[in-house]
C-alpha positions as CSV (number, residue, x, y, z in Angstrom):
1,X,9.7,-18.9,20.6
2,X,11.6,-16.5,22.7
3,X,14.2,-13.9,22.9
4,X,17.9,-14.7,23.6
5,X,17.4,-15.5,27.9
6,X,19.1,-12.2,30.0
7,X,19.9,-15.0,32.7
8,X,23.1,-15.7,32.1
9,X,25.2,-13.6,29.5
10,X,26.4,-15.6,26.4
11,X,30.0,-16.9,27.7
12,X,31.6,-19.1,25.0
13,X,30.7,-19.1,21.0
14,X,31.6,-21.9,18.9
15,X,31.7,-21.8,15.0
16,X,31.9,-18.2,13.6
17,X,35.9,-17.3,14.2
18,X,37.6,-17.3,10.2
19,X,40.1,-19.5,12.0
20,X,37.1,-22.2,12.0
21,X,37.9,-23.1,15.4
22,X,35.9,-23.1,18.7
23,X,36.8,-21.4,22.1
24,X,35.9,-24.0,24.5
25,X,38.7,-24.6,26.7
26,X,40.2,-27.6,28.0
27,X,43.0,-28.5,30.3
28,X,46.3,-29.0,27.5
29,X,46.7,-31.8,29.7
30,X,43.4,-33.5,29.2
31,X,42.9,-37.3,29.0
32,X,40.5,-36.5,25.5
33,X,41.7,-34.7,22.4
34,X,40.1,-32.0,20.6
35,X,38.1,-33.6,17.3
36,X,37.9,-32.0,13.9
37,X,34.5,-32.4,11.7
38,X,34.1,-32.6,8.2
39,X,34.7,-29.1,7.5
40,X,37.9,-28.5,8.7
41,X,37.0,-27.5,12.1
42,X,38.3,-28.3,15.5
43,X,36.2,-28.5,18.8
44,X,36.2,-29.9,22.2
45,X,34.2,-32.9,23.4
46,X,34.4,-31.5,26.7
47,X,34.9,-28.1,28.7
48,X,36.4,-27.2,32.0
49,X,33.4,-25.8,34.2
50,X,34.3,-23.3,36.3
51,X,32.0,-22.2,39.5
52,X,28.7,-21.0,38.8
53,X,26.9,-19.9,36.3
54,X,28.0,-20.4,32.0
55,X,26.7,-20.5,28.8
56,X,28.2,-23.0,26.1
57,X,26.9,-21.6,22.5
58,X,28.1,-23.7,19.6
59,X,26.7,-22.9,16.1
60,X,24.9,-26.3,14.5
61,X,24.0,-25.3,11.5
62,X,27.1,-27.1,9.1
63,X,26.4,-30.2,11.5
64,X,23.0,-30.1,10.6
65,X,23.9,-30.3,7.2
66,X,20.1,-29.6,5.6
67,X,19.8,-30.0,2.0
68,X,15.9,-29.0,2.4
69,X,13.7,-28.1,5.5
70,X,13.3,-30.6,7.5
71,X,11.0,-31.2,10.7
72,X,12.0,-32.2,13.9
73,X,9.6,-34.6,16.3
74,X,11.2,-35.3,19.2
75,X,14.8,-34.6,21.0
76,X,16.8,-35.5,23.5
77,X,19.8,-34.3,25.0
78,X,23.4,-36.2,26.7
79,X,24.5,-33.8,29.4
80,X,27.4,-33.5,32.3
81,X,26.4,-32.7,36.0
82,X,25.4,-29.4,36.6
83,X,24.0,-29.0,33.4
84,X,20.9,-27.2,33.8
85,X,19.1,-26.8,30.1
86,X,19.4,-27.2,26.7
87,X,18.3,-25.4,23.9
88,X,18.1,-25.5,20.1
89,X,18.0,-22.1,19.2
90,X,17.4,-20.1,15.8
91,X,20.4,-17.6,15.2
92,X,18.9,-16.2,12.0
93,X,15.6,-14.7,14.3
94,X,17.8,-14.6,17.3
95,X,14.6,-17.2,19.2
96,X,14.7,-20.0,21.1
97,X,12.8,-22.9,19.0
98,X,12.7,-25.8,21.9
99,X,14.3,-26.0,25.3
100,X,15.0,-29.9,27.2
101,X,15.6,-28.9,31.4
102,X,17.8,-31.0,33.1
103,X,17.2,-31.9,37.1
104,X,20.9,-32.8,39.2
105,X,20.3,-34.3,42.2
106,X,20.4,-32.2,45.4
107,X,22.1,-34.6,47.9
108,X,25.3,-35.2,45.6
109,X,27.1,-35.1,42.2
110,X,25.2,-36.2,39.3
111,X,22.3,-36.0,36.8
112,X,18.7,-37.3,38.4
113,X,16.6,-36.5,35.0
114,X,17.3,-34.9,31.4
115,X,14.2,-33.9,29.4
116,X,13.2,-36.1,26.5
117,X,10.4,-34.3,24.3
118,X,8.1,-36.1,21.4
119,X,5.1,-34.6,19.3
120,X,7.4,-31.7,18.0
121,X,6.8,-29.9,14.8
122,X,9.7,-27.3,14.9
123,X,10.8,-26.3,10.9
124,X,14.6,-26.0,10.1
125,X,15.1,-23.9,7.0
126,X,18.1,-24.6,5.1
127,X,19.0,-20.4,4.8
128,X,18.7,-20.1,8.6
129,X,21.5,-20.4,11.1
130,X,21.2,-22.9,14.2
131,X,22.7,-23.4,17.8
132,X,23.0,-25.3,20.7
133,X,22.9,-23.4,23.7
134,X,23.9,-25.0,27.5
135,X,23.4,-24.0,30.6
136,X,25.1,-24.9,33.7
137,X,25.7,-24.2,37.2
138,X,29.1,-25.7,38.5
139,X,28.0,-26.0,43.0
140,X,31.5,-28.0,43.7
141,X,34.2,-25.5,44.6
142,X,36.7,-28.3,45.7
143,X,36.4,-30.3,42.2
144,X,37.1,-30.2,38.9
145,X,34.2,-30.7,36.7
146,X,34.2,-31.3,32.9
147,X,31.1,-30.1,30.8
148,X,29.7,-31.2,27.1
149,X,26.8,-31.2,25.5
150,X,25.1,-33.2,22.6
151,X,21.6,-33.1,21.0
152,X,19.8,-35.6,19.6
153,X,17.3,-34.4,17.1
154,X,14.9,-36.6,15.8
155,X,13.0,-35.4,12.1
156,X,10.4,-36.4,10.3
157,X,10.7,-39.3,7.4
């Protein structure tokens, strides 16, 4: 477990407003509309990168929906370009639990290899607080990118 990273400062946080909305933003004109989940919220499939370096925070923990602890085993991740980790993060101890890195490829646009861990044993705790954390590092300053993130956590039967 580790501290919150001093890399890159927190940018965007997703699930803690009393309007129960998120702050990642989107063109208005976007091709893709925002969704809602099954506690009233509203969020964004996808984010506008722009250049360099951002964080994407989005709390987890009512997604997670845990009626007892569970244990997770193994996780994977579905990432954008320029996407360069992805962590599951423990908001109640402010630690990192488990991190997946993500390789782009270096001669052009795109994603060469997104980590995909097994033999886990990280405890979630129903009182605790969870997030996903992304990081990513937008090169292209001619185009547009979009970013999104999605975790797949796989727990013990």
């Amino acid at each position: 477990n580790e501290k919150t990273s001093e890399r890159v400062a927190p940018a965007l946080m997703c699930g803690f407003d009393s309007a129960n909305t998120c702050h990642i933003s989107f063109p208005s004109n976007a091709k893709y509309n925002p969704y809602r989940d099954d506690y009233g919220r509203t969020y964004n499939g996808h984010w506008h990168l722009e250049n360099g370096q951002q964080v994407f925070t989005t709390n987890i923990t009512n997604m997670l929906n845990l009626s007892k602890q569970e244990r997770i085993i193994a996780m994977g991740a579905h990432v954008h370009p320029f996407a360069i980790n992805v962590e599951l993060w423990d908001l109640t101890f402010n630690t990192k639990l488990s991190t997946l890195n993500v390789q782009n490829h270096r001669d052009k646009i795109g994603l060469n290899r997104i980590e995909f861990k097994t033999n886990l044993s990280i405890d979630l705790d129903t009182n605790r607080q969870y997030a996903l954390r992304t990081y990513y590092d937008c090169r292209d300053t001619i185009n547009k990118h979009t970013g999104m993130a999605n975790l797949g956590l796989y727990l013990l039967e």
